[in-house]
N, C-alpha and C positions, 0 to 999 in steps of 0.2 A: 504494500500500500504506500502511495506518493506522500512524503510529508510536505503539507502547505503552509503549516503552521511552525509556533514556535513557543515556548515556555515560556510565562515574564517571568516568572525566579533565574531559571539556572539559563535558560538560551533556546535547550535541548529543541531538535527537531519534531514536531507532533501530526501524525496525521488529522485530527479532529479535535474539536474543540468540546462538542459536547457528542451525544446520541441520542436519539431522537428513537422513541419507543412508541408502540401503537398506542393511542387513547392519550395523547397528546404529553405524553410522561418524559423528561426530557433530565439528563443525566450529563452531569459536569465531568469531563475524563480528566483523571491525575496523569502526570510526567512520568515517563519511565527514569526516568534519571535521578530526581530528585524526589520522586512521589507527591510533590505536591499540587494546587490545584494551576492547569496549564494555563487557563486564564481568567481570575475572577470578575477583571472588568468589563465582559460579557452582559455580565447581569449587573452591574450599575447605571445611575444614569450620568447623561456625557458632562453636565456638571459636576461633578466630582471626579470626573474623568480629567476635566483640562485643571483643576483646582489642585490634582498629585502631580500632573502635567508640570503647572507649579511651581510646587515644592519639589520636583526634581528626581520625582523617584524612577529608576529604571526600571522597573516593572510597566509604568505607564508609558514607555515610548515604545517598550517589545509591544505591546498592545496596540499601540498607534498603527507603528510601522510595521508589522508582521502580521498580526491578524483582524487590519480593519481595512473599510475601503479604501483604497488610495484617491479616489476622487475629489475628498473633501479637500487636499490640499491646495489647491487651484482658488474653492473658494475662499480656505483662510488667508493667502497670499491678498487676495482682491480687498479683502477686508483688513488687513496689515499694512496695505499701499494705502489705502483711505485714511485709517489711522496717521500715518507717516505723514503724509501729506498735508494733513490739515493742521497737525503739529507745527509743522517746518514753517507751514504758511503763515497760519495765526502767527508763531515768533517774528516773522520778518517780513512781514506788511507794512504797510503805512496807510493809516486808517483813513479815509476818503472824511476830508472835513463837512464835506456836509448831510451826512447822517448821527443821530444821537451816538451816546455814550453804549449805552445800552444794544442797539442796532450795528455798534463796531464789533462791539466783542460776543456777539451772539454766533451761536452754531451754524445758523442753519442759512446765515447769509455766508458762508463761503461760495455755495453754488452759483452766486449772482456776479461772485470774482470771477476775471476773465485769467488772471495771473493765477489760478491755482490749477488750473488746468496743465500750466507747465511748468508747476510744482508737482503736479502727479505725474507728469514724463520724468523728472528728475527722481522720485523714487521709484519707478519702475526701474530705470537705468541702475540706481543703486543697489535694487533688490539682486536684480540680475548679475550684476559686475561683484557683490557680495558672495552666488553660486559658487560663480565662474572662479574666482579668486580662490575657495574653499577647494575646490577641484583642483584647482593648478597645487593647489599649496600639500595637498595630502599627495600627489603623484609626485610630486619632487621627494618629501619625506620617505613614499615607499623607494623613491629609484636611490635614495640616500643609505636606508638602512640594507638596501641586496648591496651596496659598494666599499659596506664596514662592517665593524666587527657587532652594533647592535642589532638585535633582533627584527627580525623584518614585520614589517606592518601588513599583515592579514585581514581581508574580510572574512567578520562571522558568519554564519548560513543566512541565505535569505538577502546577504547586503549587496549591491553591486558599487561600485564605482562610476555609474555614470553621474551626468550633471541630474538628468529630471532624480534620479534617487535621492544624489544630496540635496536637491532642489526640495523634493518631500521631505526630508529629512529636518531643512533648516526651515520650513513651515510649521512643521510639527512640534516642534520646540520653540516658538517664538510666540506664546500666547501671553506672554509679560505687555509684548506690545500692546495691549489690550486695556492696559491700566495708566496708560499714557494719556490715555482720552479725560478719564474725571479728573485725574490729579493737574491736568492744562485748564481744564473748563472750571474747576472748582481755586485755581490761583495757585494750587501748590506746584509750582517749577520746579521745585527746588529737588521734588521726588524723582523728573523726567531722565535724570543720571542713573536714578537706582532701577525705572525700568530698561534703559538700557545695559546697565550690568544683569539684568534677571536673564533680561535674554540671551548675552554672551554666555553666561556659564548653562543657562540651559543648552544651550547647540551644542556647547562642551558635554553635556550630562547624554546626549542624543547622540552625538557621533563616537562616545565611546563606549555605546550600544551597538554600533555597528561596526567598529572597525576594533579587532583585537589588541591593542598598547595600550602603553601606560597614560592618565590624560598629561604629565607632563612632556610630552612628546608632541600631545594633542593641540596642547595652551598655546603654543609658540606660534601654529599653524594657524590657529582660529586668531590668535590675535592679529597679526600680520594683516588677513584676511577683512577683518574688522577696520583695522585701519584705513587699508586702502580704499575700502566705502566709505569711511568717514572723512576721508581726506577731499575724494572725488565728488562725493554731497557737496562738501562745505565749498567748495572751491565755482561748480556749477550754482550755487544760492547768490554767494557772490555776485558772480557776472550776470546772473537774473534780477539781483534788487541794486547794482551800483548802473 
C-alpha cells in the first residue's frame, strides 16, 4: 500500500489517516513507528489549527504540508499580499489634505488609492523574490555540505525542493502576518517588528520540517533570504513615495 501520508510526531510515512467502517464508524490509525496518533488535527477545527500554526509547533506544519490540501496556499498568499500591502501603504502615504482625520486613517478607503495598487505589485514582487531567494539559498547550502566534511542536507519524505513546494511551505508558516493588520489599525506599531520576527522563525520552525539539519544551518539561509526582500521592498517604497 502507497504511503500518502505522514506522522506529525515522528515524520514516519503513513498510508491513511483514519478508516472508514460501515454505518458511518470512523477510526483514527496510530504510527507504526512511534504508535502514536498519525494525525490529531484531522478532527480539530482550523482555528486552532493556525493558533499551534502559531506557537510553532511541528506537529502542525507535518499536518499542513503533508496531509492537507495544498490548494489553500495560493489563497493565504493572496490574503498575506493584502495584508502587506496595506501595511506598507498606510506607513508611507501622504494623506490627501482634503478629506477628515478620520476618513485618512480608515481601512476601507485604501481601495479609492490609486498608489496602493502599486504597492500591491511591490509585495507580490517581494513575496516572490523572498521564494526565489529561499531556493537559491538552500541549493547553495546543499551543493556546500556534498563539497565538505558536514553532513549533507537531505529532504524528509514527502518534501521536494522545488520553488511552488517552498512557495507552500513559506505560506504555511506565515500566519503571524495576520496580526499585523489590528496591531496597524489599532496604533500599536510598535508590535509590526514582533510580527515580523513571528514569521521569520516560523518558516525557520517549517523548513526544518522539511528538510533534515540542524536549524542552525537553517538561520543563516533564511536570514540572508529575509534580507534581500527587505532590502528590495525598502528600496522599490522608496523610488515609489520620493
Amino acid at each position: 500500500m502507497s504511503c500518502r501520508y505522514a506522522c506529525i510526531e515522528c515524520g514516519h510515512p503513513a498510508p491513511e489517516l483514519y478508516k472508514d467502517f460501515q454505518g458511518g464508524i470512523i477510526k483514527i490509525s496510530h504510527c507504526e513507528k512511534c504508535f502514536g496518533i498519525i494525525d490529531k488535527y484531522i478532527e480539530f477545527d482550523l482555528v486552532i489549527v493556525c493558533l499551534d500554526a502559531v506557537l510553532h509547533k511541528p506537529q502542525t506544519y507535518r499536518h499542513l504540508l503533508f496531509n492537507s490540501n495544498s490548494s489553500a496556499a495560493w489563497k493565504l498568499v493572496l490574503i498575506f499580499l493584502l495584508c502587506d500591502t496595506y501595511i506598507n501603504w498606510a506607513s508611507n502615504r501622504i494623506a490627501p489634505s482634503g478629506r477628515s482625520e478620520a476618513e485618512k486613517n480608515h481601512f476601507f478607503y485604501a481601495a479609492f488609492e490609486s498608489e496602493i495598487y502599486s504597492v500591491f505589485v511591490v509585495a507580490v514582487f517581494e513575496w516572490f523574490l523572498l521564494c526565489g531567494c529561499v531556493v537559491l539559498m538552500l541549493n547553495l547550502l546543499k551543493c556546500f555540505s556534498l563539497c565538505s566534511s558536514y553532513p549533507p542536507i537531505q529532504l524528509k519524505p514527502f518534501s521536494k525542493a522545488s520553488f511552488v513546494f517552498i512557495h507552500r511551505v513559506l505560506a504555511l508558516s506565515s500566519f503571524s502576518k495576520l496580526l499585523a493588520i489590528p496591531a496597524f489599525i489599532w496604533g500599536q506599531t510598535m508590535y509590526l517588528p514582533v510580527t515580523k520576527l513571528l514569521a521569520f522563525t516560523s518558516n525557520l520552525t517549517a523548513l526544518k520540517v522539511v528538510y533534515d539539519v540542524n536549524q542552525a544551518i537553517l538561520f543563516p539561509a533564511l536570514l540572508v533570504a529575509h534580507m534581500v526582500q527587505y532590502l528590495a521592498g525598502d528600496g522599490m517604497m522608496k523610488y515609489l513615495y520620493n
